[in-house]
C-alpha positions, 0 to 999 in steps of 0.5 A: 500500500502506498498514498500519494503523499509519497508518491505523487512527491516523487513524481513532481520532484524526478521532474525537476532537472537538477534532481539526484539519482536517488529520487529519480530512481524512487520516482522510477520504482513508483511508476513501474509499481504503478504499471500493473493492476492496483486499486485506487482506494479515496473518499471521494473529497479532493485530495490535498496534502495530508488531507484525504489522501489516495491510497493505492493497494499494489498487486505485486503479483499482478492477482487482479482477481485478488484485488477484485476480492479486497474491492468488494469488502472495502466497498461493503465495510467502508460504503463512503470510500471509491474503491477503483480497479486501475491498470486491469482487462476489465474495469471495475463498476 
């Protein structure tokens, strides 16, 4: 699991020219995590700072049908949470 207080960090910061080797490589393992089937987890409120974060669940094994599964019941204990399939076959309604 990761938020994008982390992630959307790295991603602004690798775009910057005169940035390490490090945070362009931590920028780069963000992306490449973000390539296959996650599930984008928020609750529906703009996101901002350390305000509502957008939580991301990464299948490392790619199990999409997993992920699937933990949608369900995220959705069906936390009704006021967007629960969304990203980067799979088929997407989620």
């Amino acid at each position: 699991m990761t938020s994008s207080l982390v992630y959307d960090r790295y991603g602004a910061l690798a775009a910057a020219d005169l940035q390490s080797d490090e945070i362009r490589a931590r920028a780069a393992r963000y992306a490449d995590l973000f390539s296959g089937p996650y599930l984008e987890v928020t609750n529906g409120r703009p996101a901002f700072a350390f305000f509502n974060p957008v939580f991301r669940i990464v299948a490392l094994d790619g199990d999409e049908a997993h992920l699937r599964r933990l949608a369900a019941a995220l959705r069906s204990q936390n009704p006021g949470l967007t629960v969304t399939l990203v980067n799979a076959k088929a997407r989620l309604s």
